[in-house]
C-alpha positions in Angstrom: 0.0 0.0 0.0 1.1 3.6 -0.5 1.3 5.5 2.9 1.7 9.6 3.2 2.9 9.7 6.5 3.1 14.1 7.2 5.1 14.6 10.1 8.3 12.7 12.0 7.9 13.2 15.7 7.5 10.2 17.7 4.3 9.2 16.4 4.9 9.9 12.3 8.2 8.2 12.2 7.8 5.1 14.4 4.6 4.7 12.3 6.3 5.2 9.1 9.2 2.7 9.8 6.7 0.0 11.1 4.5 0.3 8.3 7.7 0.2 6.0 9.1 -2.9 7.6 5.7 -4.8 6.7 6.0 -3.8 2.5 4.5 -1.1 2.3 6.0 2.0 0.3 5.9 4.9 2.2 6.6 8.8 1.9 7.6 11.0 4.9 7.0 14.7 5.0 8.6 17.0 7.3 9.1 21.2 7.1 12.2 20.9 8.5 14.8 20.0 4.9 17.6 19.2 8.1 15.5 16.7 9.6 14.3 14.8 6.3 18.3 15.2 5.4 19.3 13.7 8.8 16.5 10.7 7.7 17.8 10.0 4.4 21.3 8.8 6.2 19.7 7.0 8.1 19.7 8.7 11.0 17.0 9.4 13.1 16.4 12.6 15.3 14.6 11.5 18.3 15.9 8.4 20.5 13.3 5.7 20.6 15.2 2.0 21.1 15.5 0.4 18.0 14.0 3.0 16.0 17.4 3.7 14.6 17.8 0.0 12.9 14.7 0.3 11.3 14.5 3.6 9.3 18.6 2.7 7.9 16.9 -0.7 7.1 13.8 0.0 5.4 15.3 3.5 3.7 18.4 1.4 2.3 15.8 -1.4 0.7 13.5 1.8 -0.4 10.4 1.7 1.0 10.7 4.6 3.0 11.3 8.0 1.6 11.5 11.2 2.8 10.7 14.5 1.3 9.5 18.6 2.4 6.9 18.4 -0.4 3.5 17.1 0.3 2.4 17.3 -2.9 5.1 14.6 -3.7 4.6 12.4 -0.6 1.1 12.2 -1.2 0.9 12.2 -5.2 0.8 7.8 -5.2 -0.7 7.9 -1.3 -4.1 5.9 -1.0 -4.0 7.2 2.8 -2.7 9.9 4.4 -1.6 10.5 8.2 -1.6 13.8 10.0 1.0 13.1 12.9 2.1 16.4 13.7 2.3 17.8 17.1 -0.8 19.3 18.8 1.0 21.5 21.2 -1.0 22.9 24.4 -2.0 26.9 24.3 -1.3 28.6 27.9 -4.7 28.0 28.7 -4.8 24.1 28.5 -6.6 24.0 25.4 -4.9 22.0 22.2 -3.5 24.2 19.7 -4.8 22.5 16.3 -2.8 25.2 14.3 -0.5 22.5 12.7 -3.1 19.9 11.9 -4.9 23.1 10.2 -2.2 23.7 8.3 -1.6 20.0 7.0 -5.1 19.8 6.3 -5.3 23.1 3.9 -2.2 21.9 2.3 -4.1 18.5 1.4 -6.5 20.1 0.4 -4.8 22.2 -2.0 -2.6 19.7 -3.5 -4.6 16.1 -3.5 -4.9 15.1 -7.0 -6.6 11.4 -6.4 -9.5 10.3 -3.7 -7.7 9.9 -0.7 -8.4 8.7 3.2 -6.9 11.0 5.4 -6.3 9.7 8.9 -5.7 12.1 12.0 -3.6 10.1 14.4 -2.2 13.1 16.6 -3.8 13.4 19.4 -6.9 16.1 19.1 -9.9 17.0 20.7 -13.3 15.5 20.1 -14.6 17.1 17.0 -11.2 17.7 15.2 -11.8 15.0 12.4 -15.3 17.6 11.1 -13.0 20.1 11.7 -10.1 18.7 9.1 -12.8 17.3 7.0 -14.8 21.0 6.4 -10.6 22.6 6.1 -10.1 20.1 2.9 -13.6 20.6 1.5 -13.0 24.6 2.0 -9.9 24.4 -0.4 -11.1 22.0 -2.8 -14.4 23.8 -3.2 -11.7 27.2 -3.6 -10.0 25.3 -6.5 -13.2 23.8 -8.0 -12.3 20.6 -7.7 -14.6 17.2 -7.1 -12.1 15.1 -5.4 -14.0 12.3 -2.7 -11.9 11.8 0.8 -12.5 10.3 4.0 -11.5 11.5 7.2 -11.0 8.7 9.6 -9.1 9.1 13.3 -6.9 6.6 14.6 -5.7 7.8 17.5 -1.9 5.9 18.9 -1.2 4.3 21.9 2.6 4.2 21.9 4.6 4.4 24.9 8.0 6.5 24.7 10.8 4.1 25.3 8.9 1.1 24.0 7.1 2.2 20.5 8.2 0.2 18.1 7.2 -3.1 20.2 3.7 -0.8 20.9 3.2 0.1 17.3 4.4 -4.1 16.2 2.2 -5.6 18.7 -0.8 -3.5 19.7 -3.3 -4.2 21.9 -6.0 -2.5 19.9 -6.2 -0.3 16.7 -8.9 2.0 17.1 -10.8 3.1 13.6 -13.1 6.2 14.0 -14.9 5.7 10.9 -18.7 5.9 9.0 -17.4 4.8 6.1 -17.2 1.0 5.6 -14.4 0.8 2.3 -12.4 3.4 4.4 -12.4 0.9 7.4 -11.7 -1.8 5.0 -8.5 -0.1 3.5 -7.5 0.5 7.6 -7.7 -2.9 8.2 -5.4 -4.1 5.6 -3.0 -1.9 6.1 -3.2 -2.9 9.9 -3.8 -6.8 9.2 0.1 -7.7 9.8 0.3 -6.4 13.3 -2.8 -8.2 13.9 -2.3 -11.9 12.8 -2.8 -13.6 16.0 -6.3 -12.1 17.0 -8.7 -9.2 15.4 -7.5 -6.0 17.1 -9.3 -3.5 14.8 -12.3 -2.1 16.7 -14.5 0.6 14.5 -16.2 3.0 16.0 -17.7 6.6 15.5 -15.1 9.6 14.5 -16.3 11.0 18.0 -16.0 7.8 19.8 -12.2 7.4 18.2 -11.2 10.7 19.4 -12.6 10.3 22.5 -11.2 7.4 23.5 -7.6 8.6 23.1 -8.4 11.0 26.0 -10.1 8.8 28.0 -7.7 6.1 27.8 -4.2 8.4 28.7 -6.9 10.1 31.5 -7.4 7.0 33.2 -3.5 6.1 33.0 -2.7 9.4 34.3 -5.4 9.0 37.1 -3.7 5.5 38.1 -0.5 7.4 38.6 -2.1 10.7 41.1 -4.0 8.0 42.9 -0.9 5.9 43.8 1.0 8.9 44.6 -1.8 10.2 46.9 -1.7 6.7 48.5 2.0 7.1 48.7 1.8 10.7 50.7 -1.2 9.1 53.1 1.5 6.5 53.6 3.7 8.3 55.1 2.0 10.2 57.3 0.4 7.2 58.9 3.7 4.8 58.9 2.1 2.7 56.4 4.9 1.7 52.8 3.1 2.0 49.7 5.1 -1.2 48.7 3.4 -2.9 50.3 0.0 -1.4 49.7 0.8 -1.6 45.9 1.4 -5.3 45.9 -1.9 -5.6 47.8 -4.2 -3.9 45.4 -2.6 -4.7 42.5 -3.2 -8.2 43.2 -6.8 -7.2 42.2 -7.7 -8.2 38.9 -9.7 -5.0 38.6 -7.1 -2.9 39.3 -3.2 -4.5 38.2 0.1 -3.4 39.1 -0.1 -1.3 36.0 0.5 2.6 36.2 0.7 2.2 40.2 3.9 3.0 40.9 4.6 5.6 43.4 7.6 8.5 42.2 7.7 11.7 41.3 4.3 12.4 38.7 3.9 11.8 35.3 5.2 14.3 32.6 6.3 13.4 29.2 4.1 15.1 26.0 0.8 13.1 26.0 -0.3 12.8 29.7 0.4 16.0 31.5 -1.5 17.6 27.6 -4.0 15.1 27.5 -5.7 15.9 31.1 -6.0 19.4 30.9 -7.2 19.5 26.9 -9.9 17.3 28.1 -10.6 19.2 31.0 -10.8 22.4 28.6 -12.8 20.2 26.1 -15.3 19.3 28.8 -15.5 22.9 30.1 -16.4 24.1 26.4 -19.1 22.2 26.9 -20.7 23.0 30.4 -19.5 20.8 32.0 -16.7 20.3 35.2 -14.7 17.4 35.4 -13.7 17.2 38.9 -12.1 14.1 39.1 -9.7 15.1 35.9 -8.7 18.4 37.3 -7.7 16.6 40.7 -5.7 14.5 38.6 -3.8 17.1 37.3 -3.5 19.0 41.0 -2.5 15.8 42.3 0.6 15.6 39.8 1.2 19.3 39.7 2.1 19.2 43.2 3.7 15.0 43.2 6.5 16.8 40.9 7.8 19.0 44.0 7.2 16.5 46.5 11.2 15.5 46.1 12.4 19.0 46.0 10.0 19.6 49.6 11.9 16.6 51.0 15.7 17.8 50.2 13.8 21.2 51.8 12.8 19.9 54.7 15.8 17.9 55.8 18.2 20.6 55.4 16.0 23.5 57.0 17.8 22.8 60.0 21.4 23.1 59.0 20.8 26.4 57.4 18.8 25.6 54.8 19.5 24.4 50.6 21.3 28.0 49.9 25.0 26.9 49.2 24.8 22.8 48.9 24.7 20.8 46.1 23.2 18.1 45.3 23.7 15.3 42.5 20.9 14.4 40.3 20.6 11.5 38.2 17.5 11.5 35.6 16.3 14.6 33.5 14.1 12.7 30.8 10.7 12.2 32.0 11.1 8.5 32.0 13.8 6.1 31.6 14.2 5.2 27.2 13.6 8.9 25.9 15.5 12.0 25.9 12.1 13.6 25.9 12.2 16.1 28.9 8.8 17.9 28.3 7.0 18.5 31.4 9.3 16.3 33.3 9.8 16.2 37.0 13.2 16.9 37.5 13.0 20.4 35.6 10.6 21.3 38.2 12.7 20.2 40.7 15.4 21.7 39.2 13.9 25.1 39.3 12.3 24.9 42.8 15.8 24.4 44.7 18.2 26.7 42.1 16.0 29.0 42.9 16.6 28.5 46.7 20.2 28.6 45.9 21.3 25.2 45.6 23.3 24.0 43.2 22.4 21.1 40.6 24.8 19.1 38.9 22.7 17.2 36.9 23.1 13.8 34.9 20.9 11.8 32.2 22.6 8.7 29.8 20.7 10.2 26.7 19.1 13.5 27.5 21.8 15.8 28.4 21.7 17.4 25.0 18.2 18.1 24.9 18.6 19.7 28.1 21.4 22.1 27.8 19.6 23.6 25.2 16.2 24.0 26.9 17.3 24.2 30.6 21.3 24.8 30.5 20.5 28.5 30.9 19.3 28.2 34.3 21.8 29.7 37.2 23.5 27.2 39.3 22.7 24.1 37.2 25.3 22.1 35.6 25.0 19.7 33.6 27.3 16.5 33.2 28.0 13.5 31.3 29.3 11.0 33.9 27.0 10.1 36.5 29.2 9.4 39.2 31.3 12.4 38.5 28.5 14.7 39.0 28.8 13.1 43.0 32.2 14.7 43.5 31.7 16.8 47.0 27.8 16.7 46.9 26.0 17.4 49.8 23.1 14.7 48.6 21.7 12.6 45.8 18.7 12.7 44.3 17.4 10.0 42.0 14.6 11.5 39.6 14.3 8.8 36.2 14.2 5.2 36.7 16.9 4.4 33.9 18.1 0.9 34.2 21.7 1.9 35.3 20.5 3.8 38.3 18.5 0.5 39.7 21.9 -1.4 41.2 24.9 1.5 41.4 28.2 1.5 43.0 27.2 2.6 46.2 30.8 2.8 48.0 31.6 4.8 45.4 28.7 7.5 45.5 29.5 7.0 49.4 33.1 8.1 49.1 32.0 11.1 46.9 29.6 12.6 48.4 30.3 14.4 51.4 27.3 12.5 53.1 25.6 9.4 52.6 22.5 11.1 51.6 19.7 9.6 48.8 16.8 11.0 48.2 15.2 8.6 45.9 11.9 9.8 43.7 11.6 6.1 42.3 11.6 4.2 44.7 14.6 2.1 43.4 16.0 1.0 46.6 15.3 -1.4 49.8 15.0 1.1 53.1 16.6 -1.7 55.2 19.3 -2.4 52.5 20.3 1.4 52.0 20.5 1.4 56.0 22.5 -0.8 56.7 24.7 0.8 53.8 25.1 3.7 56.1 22.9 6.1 54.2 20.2 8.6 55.6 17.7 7.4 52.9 14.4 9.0 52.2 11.7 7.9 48.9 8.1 8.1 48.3 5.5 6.3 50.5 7.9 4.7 52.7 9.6 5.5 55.3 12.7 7.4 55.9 16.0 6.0 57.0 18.5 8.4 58.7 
């Protein structure tokens, strides 16, 4: 099948390599002539595990392409996916100015029927939207042209995407037309060969689910952490409590573990453009908005701890402290809305001093962060230890779960950890020597 794929974020180009690898002969379009250079190499510009092998593989065999011209990546397409970003206004509300864009430019330049599929992430409604945008231009050309407009909204996880994408649980189809959801479905039916995993439903429905589905997710995650603060206030370890609910079939272990919030770009986005979606239409959603002010104020509950413990030696104005983890999770270098920045910010600007390590995002965040005053940023995580007063453990990378710890004994100048993961046993990190505090459990010292 040919596949216009318009956009290479995390979404477009995981999606375009995927749907390569299974045959089909697809076309890439990005505004950006460095990134679609940087993709003909074979090189990709985000870091997604194995993402890498399979855009050099499937551009070397060629069928994957990449190109600035829509009107070329979507002269052969039968479908064509919007995957651009759907950034959030200052208000909470998605900004659809991209997806606009991409739709009037369709519009303007389709030649042949097509299905166009919106797979970024966009408020109920959007697909009318995109599909009244295309008419608008074709109507301005007078041109007859027949289209679809069909969402099919992702579930990938950052750091696992390309397993996501390869083995989905579900592939949602938000469609009234029955050949459109028939063209879906083969173009889907190799990630599917064990079990049907294509549910149709309603445009609305489609769109709708994508909310409601990262929503729920992201209310997991407040609900835990809220556990996790009750915990320790009443001597109670979330551990413990976690194994005991998620022993429940109903609820899982999934999504319940206690830390430091959520962040990334689709949870922290996803809550409050619902919440504005719901308010555009009379309506308060309580439980959403407590979600959010849940994990608003989860992301500072790390910084409050370094806080509290040294209020009574003088306070954080003149220490340092080590930090290991500035992606939101562990697998990206994707450090939108991620919890460390925030804690970064809360104690620089109390006058401590950060010296901050991540294995793949330091790049990313000198140049969105590097500019703040007394953070440094380093490549070797134990060298950013040297002298520290304390370290703080914010992402859950792999390398951070079972660390040297007579070596970040010897250089920091005490055995301090404040861990927002929950990577370690209390008991074991006690009998290491170290005043040990995490989240839900109680402190060590």
């Amino acid at each position: 099948m040919n596949v216009c794929i318009v956009g290479t974020g995390y979404v477009g180009l995981v999606s375009a390599a995927c749907f390569a690898e299974m045959g089909n002969d697809i076309f890439c379009v990005d505004v950006n002539p460095k990134v679609v250079e940087t993709l003909e190499s074979g090189k990709v510009h985000i870091f997604e595990p194995g993402l890498e092998d399979l855009v050099k593989r499937n551009t070397l065999q060629g069928r994957l392409h990449f190109t600035t011209d829509l009107g070329e990546g979507m002269r052969d397409a039968e479908v064509v996916f919007i995957t651009v970003g759907t950034p959030q206004r200052a208000d909470g509300s998605c900004d659809l100015k991209y997806v606009d864009a991409v739709a009037a430019e369709i519009g303007q330049k389709m030649t042949s029927p097509k299905i166009v599929v919106d797979k970024s992430t966009v408020p109920v409604g959007t697909a009318d939207r995109v599909r009244g945008i295309i008419a608008g231009e074709l109507e301005k050309r007078g041109e007859t042209i027949g289209f679809d407009v069909v969402s099919n909204p992702e579930f990938l996880k950052e750091g696992d995407a390309v397993n996501d994408f390869m083995k989905p649980d579900r592939v949602i189809v938000g469609t009234g037309d029955e050949d459109s959801a028939k063209t879906i479905k083969a173009l889907y039916a190799p990630f599917a060969r064990s079990r049907e995993k294509l549910i149709v439903m309603g445009v609305r429905s489609a769109e709708m689910t994508k909310y409601a589905a990262n929503c729920m997710l992201a209310t997991k995650i407040s609900f835990i952490n809220e556990v996790a603060n009750i915990c320790e206030r009443v001597g109670a370890d979330v551990s413990e409590v976690r194994a005991g609910i998620g022993s429940d079939s109903r609820i899982g272990y999934s999504f319940i573990y206690p830390g430091v919030g959520y962040g990334g770009s689709c949870f922290p986005k996803d809550v409050k453009a619902l919440i504005d979606t719901a308010a555009e239409h009379g309506y308060e959603a309580k439980l959403i908005r407590s979600v959010d002010e849940v994990n608003n104020a989860q992301k500072l509950v790390l910084a409050e701890k370094i806080k509290a413990y040294f209020a009574p030696q003088g306070g954080v104005a003149g220490r340092t402290l080590a930090l290991w983890g500035i992606a939101f999770k562990a697998n990206t270098d994707d450090i939108r809305e991620a919890s460390a920045i925030e804690i970064i910010k809360e104690l620089t600007a109390q006058g401590m001093k950060v010296r901050a390590f991540d294995p793949v995002a330091n790049t990313r965040a000198r140049a969105e962060i590097g500019h703040i005053e007394n953070l440094e940023i380093l490549d070797s995580q134990y060298e950013v230890l040297n002298g520290a007063d304390a370290l703080a453990v914010v992402t859950d990378w792999n390398q951070f779960r079972n660390p040297d710890f007579e070596r970040i004994r010897g250089a920091l100048s005490a055995p301090i950890i404040f861990d927002g993961r929950n990577l370690y046993v209390p008991e074991r990190m006690g009998k290491a020597g170290f005043a040990y505090f995490s989240i839900g459990r109680t402190a060590v010292e």
